[in-house]
C-alpha positions in Angstrom: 116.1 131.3 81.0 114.7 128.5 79.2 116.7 125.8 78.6 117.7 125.4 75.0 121.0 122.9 75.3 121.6 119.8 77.2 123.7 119.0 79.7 125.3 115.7 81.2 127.0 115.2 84.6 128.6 112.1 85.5 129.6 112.1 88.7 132.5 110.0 90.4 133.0 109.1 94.7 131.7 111.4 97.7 128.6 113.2 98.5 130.5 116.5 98.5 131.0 115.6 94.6 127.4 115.1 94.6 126.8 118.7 96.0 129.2 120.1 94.0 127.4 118.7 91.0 124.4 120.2 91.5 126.0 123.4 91.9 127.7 123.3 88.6 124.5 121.7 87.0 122.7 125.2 88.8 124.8 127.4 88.0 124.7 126.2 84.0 121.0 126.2 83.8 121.2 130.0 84.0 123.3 129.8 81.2 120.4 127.8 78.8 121.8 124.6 80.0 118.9 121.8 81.1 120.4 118.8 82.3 120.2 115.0 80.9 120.4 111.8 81.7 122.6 110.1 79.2 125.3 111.7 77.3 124.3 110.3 73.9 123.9 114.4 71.9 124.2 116.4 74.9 125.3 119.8 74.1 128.0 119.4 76.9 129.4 116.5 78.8 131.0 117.0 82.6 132.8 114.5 84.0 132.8 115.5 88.2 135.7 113.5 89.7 137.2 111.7 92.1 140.8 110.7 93.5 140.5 108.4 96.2 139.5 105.1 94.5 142.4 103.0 92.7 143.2 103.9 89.4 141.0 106.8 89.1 142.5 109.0 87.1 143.0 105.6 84.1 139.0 105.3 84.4 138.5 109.6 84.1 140.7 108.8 80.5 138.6 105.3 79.7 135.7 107.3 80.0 136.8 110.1 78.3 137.9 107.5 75.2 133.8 106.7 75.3 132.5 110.2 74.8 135.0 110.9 72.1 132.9 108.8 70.0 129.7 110.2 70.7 131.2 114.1 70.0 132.5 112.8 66.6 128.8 111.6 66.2 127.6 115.1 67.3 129.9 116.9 65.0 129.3 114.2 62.0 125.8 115.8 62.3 126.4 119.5 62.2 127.2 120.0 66.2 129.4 120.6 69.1 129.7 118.5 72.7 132.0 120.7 74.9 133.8 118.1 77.4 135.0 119.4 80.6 136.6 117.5 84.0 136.0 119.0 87.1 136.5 117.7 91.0 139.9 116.2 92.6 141.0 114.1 89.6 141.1 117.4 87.4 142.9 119.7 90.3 145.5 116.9 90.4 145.9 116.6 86.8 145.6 119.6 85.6 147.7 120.4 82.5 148.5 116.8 81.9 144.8 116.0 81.2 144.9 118.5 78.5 148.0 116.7 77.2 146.7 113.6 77.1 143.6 114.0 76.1 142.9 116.6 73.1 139.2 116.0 73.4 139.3 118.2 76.7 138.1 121.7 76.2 138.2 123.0 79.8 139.8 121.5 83.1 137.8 123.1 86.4 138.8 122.2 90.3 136.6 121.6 93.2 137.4 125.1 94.6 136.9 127.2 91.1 133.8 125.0 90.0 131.3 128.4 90.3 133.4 130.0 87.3 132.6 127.0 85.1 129.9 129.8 83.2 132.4 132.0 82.4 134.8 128.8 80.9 131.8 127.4 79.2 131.0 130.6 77.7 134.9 131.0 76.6 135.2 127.3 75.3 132.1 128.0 72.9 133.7 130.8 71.6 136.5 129.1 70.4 139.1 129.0 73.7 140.2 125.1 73.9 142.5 124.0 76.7 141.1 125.9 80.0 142.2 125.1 83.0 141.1 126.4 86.4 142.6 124.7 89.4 143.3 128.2 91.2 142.0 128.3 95.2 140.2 131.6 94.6 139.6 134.2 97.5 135.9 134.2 95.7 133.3 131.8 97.2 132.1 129.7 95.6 128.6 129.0 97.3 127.6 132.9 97.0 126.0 132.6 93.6 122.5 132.3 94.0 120.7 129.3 93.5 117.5 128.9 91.5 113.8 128.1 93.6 113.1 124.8 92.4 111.2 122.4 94.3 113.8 119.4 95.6 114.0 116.1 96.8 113.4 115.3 100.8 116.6 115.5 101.5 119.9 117.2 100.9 123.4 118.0 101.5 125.0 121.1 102.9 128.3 121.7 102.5 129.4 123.1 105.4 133.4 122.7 105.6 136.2 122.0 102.7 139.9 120.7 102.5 141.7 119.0 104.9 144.7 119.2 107.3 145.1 115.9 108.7 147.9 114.6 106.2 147.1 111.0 106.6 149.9 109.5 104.8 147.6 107.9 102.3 145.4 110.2 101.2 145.3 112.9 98.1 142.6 114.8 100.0 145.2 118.0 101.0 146.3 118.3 97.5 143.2 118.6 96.0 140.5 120.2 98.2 143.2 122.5 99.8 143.4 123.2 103.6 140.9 123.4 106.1 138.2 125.8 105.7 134.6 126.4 107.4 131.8 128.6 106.2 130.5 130.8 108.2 127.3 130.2 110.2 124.8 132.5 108.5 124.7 131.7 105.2 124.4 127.5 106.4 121.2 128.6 108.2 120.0 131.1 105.5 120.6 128.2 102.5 118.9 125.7 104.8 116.0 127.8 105.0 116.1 128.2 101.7 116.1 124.2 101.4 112.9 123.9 103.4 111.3 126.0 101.5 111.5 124.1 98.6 110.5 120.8 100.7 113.7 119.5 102.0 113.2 117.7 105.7 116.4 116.2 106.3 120.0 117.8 105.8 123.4 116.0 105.6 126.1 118.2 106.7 129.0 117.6 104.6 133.0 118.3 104.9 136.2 116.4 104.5 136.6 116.6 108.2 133.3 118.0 108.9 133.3 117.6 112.7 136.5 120.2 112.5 134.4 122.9 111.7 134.7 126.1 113.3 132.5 128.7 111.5 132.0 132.5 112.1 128.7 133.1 114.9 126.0 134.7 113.0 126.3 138.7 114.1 122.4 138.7 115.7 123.8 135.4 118.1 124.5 135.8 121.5 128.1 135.4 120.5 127.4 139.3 118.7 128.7 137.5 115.1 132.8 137.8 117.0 133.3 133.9 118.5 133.0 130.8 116.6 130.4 128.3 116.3 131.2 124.4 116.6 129.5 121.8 114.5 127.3 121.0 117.7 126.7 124.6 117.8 125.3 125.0 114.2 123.0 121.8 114.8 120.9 123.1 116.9 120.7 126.2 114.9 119.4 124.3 112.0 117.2 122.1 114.3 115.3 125.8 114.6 114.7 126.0 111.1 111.4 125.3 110.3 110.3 122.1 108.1 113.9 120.8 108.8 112.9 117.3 111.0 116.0 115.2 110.2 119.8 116.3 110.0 123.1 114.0 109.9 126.7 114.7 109.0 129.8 113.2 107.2 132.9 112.5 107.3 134.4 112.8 110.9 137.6 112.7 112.1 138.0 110.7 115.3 140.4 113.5 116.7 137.7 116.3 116.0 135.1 114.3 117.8 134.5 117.1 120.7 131.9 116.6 124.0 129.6 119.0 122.7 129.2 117.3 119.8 129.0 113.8 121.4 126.4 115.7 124.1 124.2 116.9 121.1 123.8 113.3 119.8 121.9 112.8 123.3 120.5 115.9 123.6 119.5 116.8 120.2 116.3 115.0 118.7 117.0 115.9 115.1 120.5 114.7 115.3 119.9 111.4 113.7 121.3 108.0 115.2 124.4 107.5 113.1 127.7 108.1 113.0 130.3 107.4 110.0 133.6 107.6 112.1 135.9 106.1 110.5 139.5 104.2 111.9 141.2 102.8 109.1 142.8 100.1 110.9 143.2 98.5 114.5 146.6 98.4 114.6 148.4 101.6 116.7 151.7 100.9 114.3 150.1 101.1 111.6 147.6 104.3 112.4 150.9 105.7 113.4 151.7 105.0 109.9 149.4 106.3 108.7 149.3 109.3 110.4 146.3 109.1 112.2 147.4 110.5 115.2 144.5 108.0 117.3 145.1 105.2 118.8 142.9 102.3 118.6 142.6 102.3 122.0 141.0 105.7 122.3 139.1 105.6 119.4 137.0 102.7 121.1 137.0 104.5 124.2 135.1 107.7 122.0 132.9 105.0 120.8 132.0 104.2 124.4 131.4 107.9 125.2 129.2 108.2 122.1 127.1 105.4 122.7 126.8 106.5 126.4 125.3 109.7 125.0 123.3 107.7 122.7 123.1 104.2 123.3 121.3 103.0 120.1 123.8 105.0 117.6 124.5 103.3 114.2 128.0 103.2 114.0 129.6 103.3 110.5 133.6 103.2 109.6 136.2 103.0 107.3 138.9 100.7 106.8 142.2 100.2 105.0 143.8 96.4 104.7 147.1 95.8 103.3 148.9 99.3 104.5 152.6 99.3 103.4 154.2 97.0 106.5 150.8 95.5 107.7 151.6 92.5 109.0 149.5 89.3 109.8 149.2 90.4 113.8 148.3 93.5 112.8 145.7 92.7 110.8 144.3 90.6 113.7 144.6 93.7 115.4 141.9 95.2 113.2 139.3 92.2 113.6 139.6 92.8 117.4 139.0 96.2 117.0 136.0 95.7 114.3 134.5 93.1 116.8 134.6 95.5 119.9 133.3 98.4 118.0 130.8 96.9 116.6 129.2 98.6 113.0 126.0 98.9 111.8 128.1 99.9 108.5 131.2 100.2 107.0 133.3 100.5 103.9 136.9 98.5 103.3 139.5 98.7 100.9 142.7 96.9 100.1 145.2 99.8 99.8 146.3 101.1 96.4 149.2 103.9 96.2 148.3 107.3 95.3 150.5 109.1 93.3 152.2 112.1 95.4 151.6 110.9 98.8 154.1 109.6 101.7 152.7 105.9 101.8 153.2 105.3 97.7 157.1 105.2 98.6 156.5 102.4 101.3 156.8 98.6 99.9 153.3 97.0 99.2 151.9 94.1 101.1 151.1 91.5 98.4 148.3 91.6 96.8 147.2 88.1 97.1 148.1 88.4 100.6 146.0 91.5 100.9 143.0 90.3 99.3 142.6 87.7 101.4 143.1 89.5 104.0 140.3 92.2 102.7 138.1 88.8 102.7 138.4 88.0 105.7 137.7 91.7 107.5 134.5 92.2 104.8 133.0 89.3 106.1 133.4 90.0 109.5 131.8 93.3 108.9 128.7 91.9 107.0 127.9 89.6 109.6 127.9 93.2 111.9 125.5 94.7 109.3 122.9 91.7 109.3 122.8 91.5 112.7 121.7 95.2 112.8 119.6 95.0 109.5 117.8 91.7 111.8 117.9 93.6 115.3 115.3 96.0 113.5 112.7 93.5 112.3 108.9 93.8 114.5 110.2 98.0 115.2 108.5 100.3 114.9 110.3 103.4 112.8 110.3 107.0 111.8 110.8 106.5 107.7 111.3 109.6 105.7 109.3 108.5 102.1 111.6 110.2 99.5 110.9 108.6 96.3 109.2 105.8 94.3 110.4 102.4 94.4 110.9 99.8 91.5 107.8 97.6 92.5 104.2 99.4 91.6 102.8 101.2 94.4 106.1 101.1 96.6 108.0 104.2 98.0 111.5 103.7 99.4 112.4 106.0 102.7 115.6 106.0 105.2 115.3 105.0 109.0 116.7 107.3 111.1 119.7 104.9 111.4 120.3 104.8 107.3 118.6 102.4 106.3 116.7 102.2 103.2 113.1 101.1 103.8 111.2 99.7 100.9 107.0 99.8 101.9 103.7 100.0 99.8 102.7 103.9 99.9 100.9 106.6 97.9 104.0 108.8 95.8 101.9 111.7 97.6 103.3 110.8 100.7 106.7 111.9 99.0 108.2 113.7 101.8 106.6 112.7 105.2 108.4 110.8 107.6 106.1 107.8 108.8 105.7 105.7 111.1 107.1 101.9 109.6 106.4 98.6 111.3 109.4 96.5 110.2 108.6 93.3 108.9 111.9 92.5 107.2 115.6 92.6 106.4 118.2 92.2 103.4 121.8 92.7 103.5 121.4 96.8 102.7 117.5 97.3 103.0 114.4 96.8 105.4 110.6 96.2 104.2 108.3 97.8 106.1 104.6 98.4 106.5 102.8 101.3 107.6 102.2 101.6 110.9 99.0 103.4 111.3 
């Protein structure tokens, strides 16, 4: 069907939001919808969210205060916008968003987002005030998906929901519980990928290391045992025109040996690994309900890099937990300093509504900020010393898409990185060999290596 309304999609946090967007955006095309880039007279506005950043659910109603102008322009001028939330802020909300905001016309979760059609199609005829935030027993990745060519690389979701608990986190409550597709369709939709010229797949799942799908029934398993995530890698290492694949986020607790053997023994496995910690201190991951140690998470670490020794190592970290104190803090830097990251991402705590931790006293904030300081500094020094370690390599750089300079295409090392080089935009696709001549804080320039 040829698209004959518009459609914009601003999407909010992870890369499983990013997925799920362009499901939703998919699955509306074949309902006339094309999408656009700016929300300025689009026919419909969807606002895909998320609930782990601070405050999220005040900026979901900021920005909702923005488009209510721009649908009182459409409708000064003889039309409709249809405004719908979808993703964790709107499964946690719910009702209430449709209370406090009238300009709402349907409210659709991360698990019900495939029957956003059939709401669409009810809101237009007159139904205001839908809300889906069901866990259907329907699955939401069977709708097929249309044969358009796509960028270099992609995520697969392969795994959902959570069941880990950590006392700071909203994740449970809004994605559900643990669950893990089954093998087959993964490999069947990352043939389909190829196809369309995708070379490099990011496997994506809350806990996506915990995933335990059903064997395909022509395996050597007969389709009755379970595949591990290792297990499924080198499955889609088989696919043809698939050359690169990754995966995020683990949990350091679902790390197994076969999956720390497949980073050695596995070609296409890329070298890096977003594992993250939260914090160094055992009282506080306690806590937190980590269930780690920091101990043992640096002796994984070890394992992983005896595996593979030159693995990028990427984390996530929490300062200012309810009852951190000033030695455990220090606790953290120690850790941070044996680890070592290529990577990583840090936050001063902020309470989330419904979970254990937003009962505990706060640390204050000044006290936390600087403390925040302190650990983000310690961590970009890590980064620049592995952006500089790269310089006079020689990399693999998948080109995926024009840069801002004339005549420059902008790839990813296998360790991440973006590389910014002079290339033809028909080399859109190939991975390259790069000489590295330089380093920034969060990109490499390179040269090709001929």
């Amino acid at each position: 069907m040829t698209g004959s309304k518009t459609l914009f999609i601003k999407t909010y946090g992870c890369q499983m939001n990013v997925y799920d967007s362009e499901r939703m955006a998919e699955a509306m095309a074949a309902e006339g919808y094309r999408l656009t880039d700016a929300p300025e007279g689009a026919d419909m506005v969807l606002l895909n969210t998320c609930h782990i950043r601070e405050k999220a659910a005040e900026k979901v109603y900021s920005e909702l205060g923005r488009i209510r102008k721009l649908a009182e322009a459409k409708r000064a001028e003889g039309g409709e916008m249809l405004v719908g939330v979808a993703g964790c802020v709107a499964q946690a909300e719910g009702e209430e968003m449709l209370r406090r905001s009238k300009l709402v016309d349907l409210v659709v979760g991360p698990q019900a987002l495939h029957r956003l059609p059939d709401l669409a199609r009810r809101a237009r005829a007159g139904e205001r005030g839908l809300v889906d935030t069901d866990f259907p027993e329907d699955d939401k990745f069977a709708a097929p998906r249309p044969k358009a060519r796509r960028a270099p690389a992609a995520f697969l979701t392969v795994q959902e929901g959570c069941d880990k608990f950590c006392s700071f986190c909203v994740v449970p409550y809004t994605r559900g519980a643990e669950i893990s597709r089954p093998a087959a369709p993964l490999i069947e939709e990352a043939r389909d990928l190829a196809e369309r010229g995708v070379v490099e797949l990011t496997l994506l799942g809350q806990n996506v290391n915990a995933w335990r799908g059903a064997a395909p029934a022509n395996s050597s398993d007969g389709g009755e045992g379970r595949w591990t995530l290792a297990r499924l890698i080198r499955a889609l290492a088989e696919v043809a025109g698939i050359e690169r694949i990754r995966y995020t986020t683990s949990h350091p607790n679902d790390m197994d040996e076969d999956l720390i053997a497949a980073h050695g023994e596995e070609p296409k496995l890329m070298p890096y690994l977003h594992l993250p910690v939260q914090a160094g201190s055992d009282r506080v991951l306690k806590a937190m309900n980590r269930r780690h140690t920091a101990a043992a998470y640096l002796r994984l670490v070890e394992r992983i890099r005896a595996a593979r020794p030159d693995i990028a190592l990427s984390g996530d970290f929490i300062v200012g937990f309810p009852g951190e104190t000033e030695a455990e803090f220090e606790e953290t830097l120690a850790l941070v300093r044996e680890a070592r990251y290529a990577q990583a991402y840090s936050f001063r705590y902020s309470p989330r509504p419904g979970t254990p931790a937003a009962e505990l006293p706060p640390v204050p904030a000044e006290e936390a900020a600087e403390r925040l300081q302190r650990l983000q500094a310690l961590l970009g020094e890590q980064q620049a010393a592995f952006q500089q370690a790269t310089v006079g390599r020689r990399l693999p750089v998948l080109l995926e898409k024009p840069g801002r300079e004339p005549g420059q295409m902008v790839g990813r090392s296998p360790y991440l990185q973006a590389v910014h080089m002079q290339a033809d935009a028909g080399m859109t696709g190939r991975i390259v060999e790069a000489e590295i001549v330089g380093a920034g804080p969060n990109s490499l320039a390179g040269r090709l290596a001929w």
